[in-house]
C-alpha positions as CSV (number, residue, x, y, z in Angstrom):
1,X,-85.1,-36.6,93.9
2,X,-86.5,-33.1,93.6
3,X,-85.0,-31.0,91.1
4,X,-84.8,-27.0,92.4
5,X,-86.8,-24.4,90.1
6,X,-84.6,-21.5,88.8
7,X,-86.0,-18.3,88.3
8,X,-86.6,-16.5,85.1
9,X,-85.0,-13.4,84.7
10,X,-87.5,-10.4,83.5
11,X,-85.5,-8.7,80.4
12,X,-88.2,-6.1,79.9
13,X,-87.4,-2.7,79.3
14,X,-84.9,-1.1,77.9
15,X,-81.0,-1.9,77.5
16,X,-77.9,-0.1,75.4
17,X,-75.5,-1.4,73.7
18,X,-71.5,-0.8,76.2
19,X,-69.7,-2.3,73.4
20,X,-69.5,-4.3,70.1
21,X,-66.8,-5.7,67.9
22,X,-67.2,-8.3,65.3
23,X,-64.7,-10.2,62.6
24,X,-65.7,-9.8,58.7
25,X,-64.7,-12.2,56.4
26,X,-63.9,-9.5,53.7
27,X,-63.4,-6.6,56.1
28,X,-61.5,-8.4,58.6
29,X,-61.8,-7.0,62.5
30,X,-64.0,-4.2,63.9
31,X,-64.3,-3.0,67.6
32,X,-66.6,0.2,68.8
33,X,-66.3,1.2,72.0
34,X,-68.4,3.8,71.3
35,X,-71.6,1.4,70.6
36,X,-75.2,3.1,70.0
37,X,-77.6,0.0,69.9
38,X,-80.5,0.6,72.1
39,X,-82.3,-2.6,72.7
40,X,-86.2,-2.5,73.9
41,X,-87.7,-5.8,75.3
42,X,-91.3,-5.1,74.6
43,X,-92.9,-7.9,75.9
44,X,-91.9,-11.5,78.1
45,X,-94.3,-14.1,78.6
46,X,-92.2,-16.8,80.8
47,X,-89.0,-17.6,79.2
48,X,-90.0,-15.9,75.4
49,X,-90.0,-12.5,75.1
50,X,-89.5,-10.0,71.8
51,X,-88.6,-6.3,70.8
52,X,-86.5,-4.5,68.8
53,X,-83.3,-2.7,68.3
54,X,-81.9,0.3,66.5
55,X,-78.3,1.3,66.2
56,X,-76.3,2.9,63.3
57,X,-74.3,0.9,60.7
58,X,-71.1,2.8,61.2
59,X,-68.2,0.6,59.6
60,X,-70.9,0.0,56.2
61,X,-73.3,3.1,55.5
62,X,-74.2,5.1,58.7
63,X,-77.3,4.6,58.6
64,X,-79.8,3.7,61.7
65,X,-81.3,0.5,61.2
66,X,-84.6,-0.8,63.3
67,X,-84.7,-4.2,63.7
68,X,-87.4,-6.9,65.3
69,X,-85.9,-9.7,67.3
70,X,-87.8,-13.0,69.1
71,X,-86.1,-14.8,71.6
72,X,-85.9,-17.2,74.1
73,X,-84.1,-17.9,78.0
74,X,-82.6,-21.1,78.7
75,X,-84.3,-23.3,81.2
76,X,-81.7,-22.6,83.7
77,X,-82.0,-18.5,83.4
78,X,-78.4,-17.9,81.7
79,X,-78.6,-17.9,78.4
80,X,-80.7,-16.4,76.0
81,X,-81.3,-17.0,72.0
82,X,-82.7,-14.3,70.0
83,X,-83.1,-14.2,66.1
84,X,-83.8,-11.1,64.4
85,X,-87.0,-10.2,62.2
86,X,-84.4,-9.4,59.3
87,X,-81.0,-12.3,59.1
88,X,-79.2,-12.6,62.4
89,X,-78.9,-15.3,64.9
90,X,-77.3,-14.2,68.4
91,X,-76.8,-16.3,71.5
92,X,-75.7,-14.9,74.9
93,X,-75.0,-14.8,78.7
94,X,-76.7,-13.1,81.1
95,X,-74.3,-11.9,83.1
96,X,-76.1,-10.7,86.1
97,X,-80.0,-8.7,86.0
98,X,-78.1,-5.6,84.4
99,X,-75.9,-7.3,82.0
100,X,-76.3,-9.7,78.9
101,X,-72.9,-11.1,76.8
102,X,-74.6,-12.0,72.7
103,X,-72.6,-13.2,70.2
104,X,-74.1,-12.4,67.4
105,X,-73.6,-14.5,63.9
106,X,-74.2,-13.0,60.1
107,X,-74.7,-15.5,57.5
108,X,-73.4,-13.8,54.0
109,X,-76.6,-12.9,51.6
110,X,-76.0,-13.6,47.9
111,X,-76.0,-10.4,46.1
112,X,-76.0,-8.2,48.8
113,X,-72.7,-5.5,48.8
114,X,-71.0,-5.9,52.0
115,X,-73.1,-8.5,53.2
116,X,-70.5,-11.6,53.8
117,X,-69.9,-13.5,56.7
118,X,-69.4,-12.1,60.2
119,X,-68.9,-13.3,64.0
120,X,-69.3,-10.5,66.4
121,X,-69.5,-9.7,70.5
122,X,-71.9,-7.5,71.8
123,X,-72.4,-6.6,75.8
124,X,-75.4,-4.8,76.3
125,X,-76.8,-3.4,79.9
126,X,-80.0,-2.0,81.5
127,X,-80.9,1.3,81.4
128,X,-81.6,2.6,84.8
């Protein structure tokens, strides 16, 4: 029985945030339809790739945050997994070649303000 190869998608380039919302365990729900994360895949090598991100922290101090991330496509082309350089695990969909579903997941840092649990949703698409 032969077993039919699915293509990779390529996820290089460059991608924006269309919307975020998330759940805090102290701060309780948060939705931005107004989302500023640009996302730049820097480099893919098969199914890994990396980059980084930048957005503003809105809800906690305004500030814009850069961020590293590594990830990974499923073996199928779906799904990806990406952690950040800093604390974050996300896991996603992609949608179609313009469009990637993550769900992103915040473990709580001892001794950090602010810094407590969090499950959020984040759609991001391709900039054309």
């Amino acid at each position: 029985m032969a077993f039919a190869q699915s293509s990779i998608p390529d996820l290089e380039g460059k991608w924006k945030s269309k919307s975020y919302g998330h759940h805090h365990e102290k701060q309780g729900f948060y939705t931005n339809a107004e989302s500023n994360g640009l996302w730049v895949v820097k480099e893919q090598q098969g199914r890994y790739f990396f980059g980084q991100c930048t957005y503003v922290r809105k809800q906690i101090s305004n500030k814009k945050v850069t961020e590293g991330f590594s990830g990974v496509i499923s073996r199928d082309g779906k799904r990806v997994y990406l952690v950040d350089h800093d604390e974050d695990f996300l896991i996603g969909d992609i949608l179609s070649n313009d469009s990637i579903e993550l769900v992103i997941i915040n473990e709580p840092e001892t001794g950090v303000k602010d810094h407590d649990s969090a499950i959020g949703l984040i759609e991001i698409e391709r900039v054309k």
